[in-house]
Phi, psi and omega in degrees: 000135179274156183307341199281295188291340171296293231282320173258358153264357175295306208299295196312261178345284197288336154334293174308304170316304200291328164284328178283314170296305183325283144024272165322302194285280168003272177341290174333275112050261179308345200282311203288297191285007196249299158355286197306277027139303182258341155291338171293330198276344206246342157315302173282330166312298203294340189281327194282322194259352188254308208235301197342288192336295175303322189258333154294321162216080168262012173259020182258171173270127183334310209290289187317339173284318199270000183261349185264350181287314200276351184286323175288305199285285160301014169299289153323339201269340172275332172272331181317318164299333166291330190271344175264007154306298171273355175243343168280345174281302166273023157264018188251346185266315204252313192153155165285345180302310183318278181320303176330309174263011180263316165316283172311299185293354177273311176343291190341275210287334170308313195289296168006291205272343186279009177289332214239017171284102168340088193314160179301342183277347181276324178214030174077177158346305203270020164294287173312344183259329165320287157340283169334301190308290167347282205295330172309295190311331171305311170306290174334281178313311166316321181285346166239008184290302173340286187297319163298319192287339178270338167324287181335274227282315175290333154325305203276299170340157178271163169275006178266002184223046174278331195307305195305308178272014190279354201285332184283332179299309167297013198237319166310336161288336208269315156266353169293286166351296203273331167288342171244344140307310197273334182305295218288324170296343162288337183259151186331185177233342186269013199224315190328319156310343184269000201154293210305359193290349202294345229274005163292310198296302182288359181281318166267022153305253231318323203273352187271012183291298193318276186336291178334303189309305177324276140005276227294314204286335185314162146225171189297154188284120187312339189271307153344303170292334163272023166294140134286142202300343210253352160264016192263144166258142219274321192226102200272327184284339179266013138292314205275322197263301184288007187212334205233014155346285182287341191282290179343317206271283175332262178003299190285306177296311160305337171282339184333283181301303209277001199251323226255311169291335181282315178307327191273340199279319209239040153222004155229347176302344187273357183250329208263319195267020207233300172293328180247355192245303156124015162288177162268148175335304199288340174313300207287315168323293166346280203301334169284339185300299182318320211268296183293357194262295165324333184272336171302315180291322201266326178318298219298321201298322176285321210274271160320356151294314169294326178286341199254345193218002175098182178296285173331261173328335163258030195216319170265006146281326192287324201289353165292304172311292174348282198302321153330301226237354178319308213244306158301351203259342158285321175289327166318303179305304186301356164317339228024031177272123169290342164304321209291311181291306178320288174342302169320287177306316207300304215289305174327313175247013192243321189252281159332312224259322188338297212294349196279286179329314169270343174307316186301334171295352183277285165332300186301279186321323186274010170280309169289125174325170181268338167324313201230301155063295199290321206262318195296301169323315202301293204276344163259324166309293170308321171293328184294348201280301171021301182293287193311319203267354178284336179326281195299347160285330181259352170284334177303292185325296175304272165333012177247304165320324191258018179079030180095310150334118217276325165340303192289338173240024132312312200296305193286316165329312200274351181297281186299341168293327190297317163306294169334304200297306173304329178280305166325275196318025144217035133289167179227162165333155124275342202309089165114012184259155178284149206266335171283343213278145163358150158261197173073012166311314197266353184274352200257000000 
């Protein structure tokens, strides 16, 4: 080889390393703060189903404390469409790093302070309206964290493998879950009342320090960066609601089932199998261990599925299982054989919701131009949670109507999935499309 050919291939090579540490740092980047992010959230859904009741509204009757504890826990669910709105509008305007690291830190310091909120017996009413505040803001933040970390992270990918990494961004729900599962099963269950449920909550300062840093390292996505000031759109969400109506709509309908199945196994099971079914917390805490734990592996492996056999086809197995499994997946709980039970969750979220869930950064993202790319993603995502945060209220609710009895919200599962399944069939492929291309690909 002549020095001229030494020389671009030295040139080559270190392109590639350089683009693969980018890669990497992104990938991290996004893993760590999407952690964070859903450990803060899922710290709290389980402290709302073990203590809230007790420490917040204890002038209510048990039924009505936990519907008013899960009331707290779907609050948020209202700002999150706000929040993808305003960070999907300047990360499609300003860049996606910024909103990344603006996001996380308010996550941050909300969860931070709801450690350091004072119980209803210290200061009344306005415990719970602290709470309330809190937890908007929480919600605020969130809404734009998803959509930037998958933007980022699907930007950055090659295209024969977005499906693998865009999968990592969910394995940040999958460990935020297994990490605010396991403090509360570890920490005593006689003690929580006493306090210690504050110390997950105040504990995440430190991990949103780690995340900052992390952040901090990023760079802007190269496709992004090749925009002309004269593609930047002034108003990315009024582009998005005039041209891209349906891919948003679609987005929102595929969440359905997998937002409804996710919500009951990790916000309401810990109150329905433990007061009506007859487990112990820690039975049900296991079995969520079990279910994420199982999900590190499966998500990404579902993520690589998608690239080899497309989006559509693994995304309408997992929401065919959901619907399938809608009515088995009670009877199992309701055996009160605990093999029975395991099964029931691991398979339900590991597997079901899996196959919906890791697919979407991917799914989502290659229906939209890079332009509206951060709102558009942001904003289908984020309208379903809605449903979703509403969940663990209308499952109380219905199992108060139906005498205990499990039926009605299989039934309301099996509704929803079935809507995902329409919405996968009049969705179209993305597998391979180019990320500049038209948008509304998977909408057509």
């Amino acid at each position: 080889m002549n020095m001229s050919a030494t020389v671009a291939a030295d040139r080559s090579m270190g392109g590639a390393n350089d683009r693969n540490q980018k890669l990497r740092t992104v990938v991290g980047s996004s893993l760590i703060g999407t952690t964070i992010e859903f450990f803060d959230f899922f710290i709290y859904g389980t402290a709302a189903a073990l203590v809230f009741p007790k420490l917040f509204f204890p002038t209510l009757s048990p039924l009505v404390g936990i519907l008013a504890a899960y009331a707290t826990l779907a609050i948020p669910f209202l700002t999150r469409p706000l929040g993808a709105i305003v960070f999907g509008n300047y990360g499609d305007k300003l860049g996606r790093k910024k909103m990344l690291i603006l996001s996380l830190m308010i996550m941050g310091l909300a969860t931070f302070a709801i450690g350091l909120v004072p119980t209803y017996e210290s200061i009344g009413v306005a415990a719970p309206i602290l709470i309330i505040v809190l937890r908007l803001v929480q919600g605020f933040a969130l809404g734009g964290e998803w959509g930037g970390a998958t933007t980022m992270v699907v930007e950055y990918a090659p295209p024969a493998r977005r499906g693998f990494f865009g999968s990592f961004v969910q394995l940040g729900n999958v460990l935020g879950l297994f990490i605010a599962t396991l403090v509360f099963a570890l920490l005593p269950k006689d003690t929580l009342l006493d306090g210690w449920w504050r110390l997950p909550f105040l504990a995440s300062i430190l991990m949103l320090g780690v995340g900052l840093v992390i952040r901090s390292k990023i760079e802007e996505t190269p496709i992004f960066a090749q925009l002309k000031t004269s593609e930047v759109r002034r108003t990315p969400i009024v582009d998005v609601l005039r041209h891209h109506k349906k891919a948003v709509l679609l987005a929102m309908g595929m969440r359905t089932g997998e937002i409804v199945l996710g919500w009951l196994v990790i916000g309401f099971l810990l109150t329905y199998a433990t007061k009506t079914v007859g487990f112990s917390s820690n039975d049900v805490l296991y079995a969520i261990l079990g279910a994420s734990g199982l999900g590190l592996f499966t998500f990404p492996l579902f993520g690589a599925l998608s690239d080899r056999i497309g989006r559509r086809p693994v995304y309408l197995i997992g929401a065919v299982i959901a619907a399938v499994f809608a009515f088995p997946f009670f009877w199992l709980i309701d055996a009160k054989v605990p093999a029975l039970f395991f099964f029931a969750i691991i398979f339900g979220y590991a597997i079901a919701l899996g196959a919906m869930f890791s697919v979407q950064p991917a799914f989502f993202s290659e229906a939209f131009d890079t332009n509206v790319r951060y709102t558009g993603v942001s904003l289908g995502y984020q309208l379903a949670n809605v449903i979703g945060g509403l969940t663990p209220m209308i499952a109380t609710s219905l199992v108060a109507a139906a005498g205990g009895k499990s039926w009605p919200i299989s039934t309301f599962l099996a509704l929803a999935s079935l809507i995902t399944v329409g919405c996968v069939l009049l969705s179209r492929e993305t597998s391979g499309s180019s990320l500049a291309s038209r948008a509304g690909r998977a909408s057509r």
